[in-house]
One Martini backbone bead per residue (centre of mass of N, CA, C, O) as a GRO file, in nm:
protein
  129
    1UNK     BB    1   9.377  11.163   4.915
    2UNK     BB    2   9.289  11.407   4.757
    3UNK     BB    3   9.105  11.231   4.498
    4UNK     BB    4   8.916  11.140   4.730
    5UNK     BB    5   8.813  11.444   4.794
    6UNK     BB    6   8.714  11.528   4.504
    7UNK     BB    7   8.527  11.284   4.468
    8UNK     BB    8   8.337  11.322   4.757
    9UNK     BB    9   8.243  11.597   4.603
   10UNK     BB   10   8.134  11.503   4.342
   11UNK     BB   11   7.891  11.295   4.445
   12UNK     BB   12   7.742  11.499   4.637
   13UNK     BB   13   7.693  11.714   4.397
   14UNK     BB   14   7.556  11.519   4.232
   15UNK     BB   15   7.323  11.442   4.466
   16UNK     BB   16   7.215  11.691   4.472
   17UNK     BB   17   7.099  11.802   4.197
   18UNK     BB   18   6.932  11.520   4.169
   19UNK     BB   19   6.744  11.637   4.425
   20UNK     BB   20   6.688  11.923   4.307
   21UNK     BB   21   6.520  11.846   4.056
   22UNK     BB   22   6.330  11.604   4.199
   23UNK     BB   23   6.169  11.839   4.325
   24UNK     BB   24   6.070  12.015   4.091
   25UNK     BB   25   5.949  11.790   3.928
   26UNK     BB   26   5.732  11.661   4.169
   27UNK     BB   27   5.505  11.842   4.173
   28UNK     BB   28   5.237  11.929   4.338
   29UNK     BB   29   4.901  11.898   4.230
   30UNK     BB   30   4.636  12.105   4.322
   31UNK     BB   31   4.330  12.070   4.410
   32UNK     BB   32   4.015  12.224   4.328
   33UNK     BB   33   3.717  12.363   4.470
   34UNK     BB   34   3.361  12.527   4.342
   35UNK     BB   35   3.080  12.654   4.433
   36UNK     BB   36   2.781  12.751   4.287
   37UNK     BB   37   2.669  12.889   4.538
   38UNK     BB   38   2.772  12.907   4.863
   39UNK     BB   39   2.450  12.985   4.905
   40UNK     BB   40   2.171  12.819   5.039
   41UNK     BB   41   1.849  12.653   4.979
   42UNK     BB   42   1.677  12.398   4.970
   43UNK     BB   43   1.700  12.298   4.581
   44UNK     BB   44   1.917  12.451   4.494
   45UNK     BB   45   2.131  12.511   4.254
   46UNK     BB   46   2.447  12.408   4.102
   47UNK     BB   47   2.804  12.459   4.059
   48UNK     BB   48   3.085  12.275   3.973
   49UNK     BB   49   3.445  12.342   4.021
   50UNK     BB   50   3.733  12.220   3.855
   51UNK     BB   51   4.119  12.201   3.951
   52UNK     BB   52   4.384  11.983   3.953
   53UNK     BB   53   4.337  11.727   3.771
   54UNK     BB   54   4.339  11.468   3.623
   55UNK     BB   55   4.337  11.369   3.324
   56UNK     BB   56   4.071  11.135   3.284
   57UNK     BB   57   3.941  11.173   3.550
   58UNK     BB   58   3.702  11.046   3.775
   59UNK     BB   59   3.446  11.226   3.941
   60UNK     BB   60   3.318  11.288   4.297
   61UNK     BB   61   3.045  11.427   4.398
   62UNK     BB   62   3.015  11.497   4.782
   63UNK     BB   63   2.796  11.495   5.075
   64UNK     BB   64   2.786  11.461   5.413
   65UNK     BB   65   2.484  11.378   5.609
   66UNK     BB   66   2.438  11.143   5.875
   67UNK     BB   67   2.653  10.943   5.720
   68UNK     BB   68   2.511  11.023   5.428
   69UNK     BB   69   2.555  11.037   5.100
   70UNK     BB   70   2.552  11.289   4.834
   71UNK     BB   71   2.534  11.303   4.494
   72UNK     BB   72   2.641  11.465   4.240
   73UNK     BB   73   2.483  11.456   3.922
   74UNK     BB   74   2.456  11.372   3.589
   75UNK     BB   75   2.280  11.208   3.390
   76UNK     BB   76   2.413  10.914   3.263
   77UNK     BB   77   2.737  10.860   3.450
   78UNK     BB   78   2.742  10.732   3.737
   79UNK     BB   79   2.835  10.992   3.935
   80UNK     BB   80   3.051  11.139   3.719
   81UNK     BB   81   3.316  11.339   3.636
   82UNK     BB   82   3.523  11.437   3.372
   83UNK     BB   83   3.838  11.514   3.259
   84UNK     BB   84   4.000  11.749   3.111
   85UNK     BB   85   4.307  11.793   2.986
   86UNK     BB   86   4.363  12.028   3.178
   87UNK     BB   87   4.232  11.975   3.490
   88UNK     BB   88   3.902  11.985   3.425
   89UNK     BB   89   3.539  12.048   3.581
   90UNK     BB   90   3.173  12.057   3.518
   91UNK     BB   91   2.898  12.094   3.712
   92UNK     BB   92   2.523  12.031   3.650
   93UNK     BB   93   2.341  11.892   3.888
   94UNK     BB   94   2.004  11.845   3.873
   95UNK     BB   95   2.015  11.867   4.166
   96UNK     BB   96   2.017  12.012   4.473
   97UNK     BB   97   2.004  12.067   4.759
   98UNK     BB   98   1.901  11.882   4.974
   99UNK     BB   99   1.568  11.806   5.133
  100UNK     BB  100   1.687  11.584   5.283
  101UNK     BB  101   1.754  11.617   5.628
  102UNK     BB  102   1.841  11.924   5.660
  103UNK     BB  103   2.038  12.163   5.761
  104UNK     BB  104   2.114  12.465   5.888
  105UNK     BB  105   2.459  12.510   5.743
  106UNK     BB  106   2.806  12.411   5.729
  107UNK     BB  107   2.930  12.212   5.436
  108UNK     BB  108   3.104  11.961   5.272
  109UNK     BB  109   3.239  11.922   4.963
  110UNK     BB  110   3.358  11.673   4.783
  111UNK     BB  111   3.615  11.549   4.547
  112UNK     BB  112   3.657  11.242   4.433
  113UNK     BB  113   3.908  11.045   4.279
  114UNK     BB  114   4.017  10.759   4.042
  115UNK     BB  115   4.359  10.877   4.095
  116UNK     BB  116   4.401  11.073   4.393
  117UNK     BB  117   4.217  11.322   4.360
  118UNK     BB  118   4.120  11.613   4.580
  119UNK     BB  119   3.862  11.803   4.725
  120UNK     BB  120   3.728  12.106   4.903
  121UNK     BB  121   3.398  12.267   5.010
  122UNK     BB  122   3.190  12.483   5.127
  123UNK     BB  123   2.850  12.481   5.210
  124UNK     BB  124   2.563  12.684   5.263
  125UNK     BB  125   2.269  12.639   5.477
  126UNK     BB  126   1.952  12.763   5.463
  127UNK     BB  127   1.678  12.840   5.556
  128UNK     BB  128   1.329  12.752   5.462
  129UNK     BB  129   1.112  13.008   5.383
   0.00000   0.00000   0.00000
């Protein structure tokens, strides 16, 4: 009887081990998005950077304005930045904040890759003078 008490602490303490080690081992990266400046008029040019996304990744920076996405991109990516080794990239999009149907207020810009890593920030739109 007690070999079996032994035996069913030492499997416990096995399990126990093998959880706490798979919980460490498996954190998850959270991805963030930062555009600057965090605030303009209508056309402002802006810059997006992002951090903890898998490298070699393909994101997508958008804005959804009344149901319509208005995507951030440079020439010829095919609308997406690619993240380099580091979990890191830099985005300067030709246009800036869209001139057409908006509204002065603060608005979400997501980061969406096509490996399932997510981030987003606010920009503030301010009415153009």
């Amino acid at each position: 009887m007690r070999y079996w008490k032994k035996l069913s602490f030492l499997l416990i303490l096995i399990v126990a081990v093998i959880f706490i080690g798979t919980a460490f081992a498996s954190e998850e990266k959270v991805s963030s998005l930062v555009v600057t400046p965090i605030s303009g008029e209508p056309g402002t040019k802006l810059t997006f950077y992002g951090a903890g996304f898998i490298p070699g990744e393909k994101v997508k920076i958008i804005m959804t304005f009344n149901e319509v996405p208005y995507a951030f991109a440079e020439a010829e990516t095919g609308g997406f930045v690619t993240v380099n080794e580091n979990g890191a990239f830099k985005l300067q999009p030709r246009g800036g904040i869209p001139t057409v149907l908006l509204k002065p207020g603060i608005y979400t810009i997501e980061a969406i890759g096509d490996k399932g890593s997510r981030a987003t920030t606010p920009l503030e739109v301010l009415e153009k003078k």
